[in-house]
C-alpha positions as CSV (number, residue, x, y, z in Angstrom):
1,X,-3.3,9.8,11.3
2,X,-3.7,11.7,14.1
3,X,-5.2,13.3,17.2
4,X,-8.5,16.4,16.5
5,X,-6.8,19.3,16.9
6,X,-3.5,18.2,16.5
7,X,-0.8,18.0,13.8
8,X,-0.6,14.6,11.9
9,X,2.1,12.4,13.3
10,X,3.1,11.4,9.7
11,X,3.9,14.0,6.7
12,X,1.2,14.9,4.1
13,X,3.4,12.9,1.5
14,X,3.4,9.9,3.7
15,X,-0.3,10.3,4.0
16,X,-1.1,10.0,0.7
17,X,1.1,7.6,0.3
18,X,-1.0,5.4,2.8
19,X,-4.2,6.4,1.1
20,X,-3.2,4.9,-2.3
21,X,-1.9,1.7,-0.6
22,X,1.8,2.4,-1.3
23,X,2.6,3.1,2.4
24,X,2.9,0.1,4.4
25,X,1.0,-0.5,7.6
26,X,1.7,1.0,10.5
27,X,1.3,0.4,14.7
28,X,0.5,2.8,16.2
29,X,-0.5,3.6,20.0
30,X,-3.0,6.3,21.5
31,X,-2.9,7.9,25.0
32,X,-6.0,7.9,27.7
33,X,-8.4,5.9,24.8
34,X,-12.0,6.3,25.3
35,X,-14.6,5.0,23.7
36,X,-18.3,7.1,23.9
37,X,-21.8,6.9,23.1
38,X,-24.4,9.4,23.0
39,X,-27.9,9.7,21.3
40,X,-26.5,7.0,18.9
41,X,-23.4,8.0,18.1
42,X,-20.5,6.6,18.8
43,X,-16.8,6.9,18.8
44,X,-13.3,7.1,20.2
45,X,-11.5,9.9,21.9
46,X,-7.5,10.4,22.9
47,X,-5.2,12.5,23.8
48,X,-2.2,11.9,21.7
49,X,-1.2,9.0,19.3
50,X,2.3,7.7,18.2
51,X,4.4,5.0,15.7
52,X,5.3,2.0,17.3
53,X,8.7,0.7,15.8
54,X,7.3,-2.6,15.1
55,X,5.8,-4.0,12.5
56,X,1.7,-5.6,12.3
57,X,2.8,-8.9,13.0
58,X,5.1,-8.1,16.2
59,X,2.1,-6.3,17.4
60,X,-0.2,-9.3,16.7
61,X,2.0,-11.6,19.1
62,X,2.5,-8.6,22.5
């Protein structure tokens, strides 16, 4: 997880962890999200991202 061009917000271990499923879920938040599209392609853009200390479902009912 994290922002091109700069350094994950969670450690290579934790990231794997995530990728097999073993990690739970978490919330996270970006910074001045942007959504583009050009010639068909499509996609999201931010300047930073970080862990929310609350968990899926807290963030379900904000």
């Amino acid at each position: 997880m994290k922002v091109k061009g700069s350094k994950s917000v969670i450690t290579d271990d934790e990231n794997k962890k995530f990728l097999f499923g073993l990690e739970k879920n978490k919330v996270v938040a970006f910074d001045d999200l942007s959504h583009w599209n050009f010639n068909g392609n499509e996609g999201l853009s931010a300047s930073n991202i970080r862990i929310l200390e609350v968990s899926p479902q807290e963030a379900m009912n904000l």
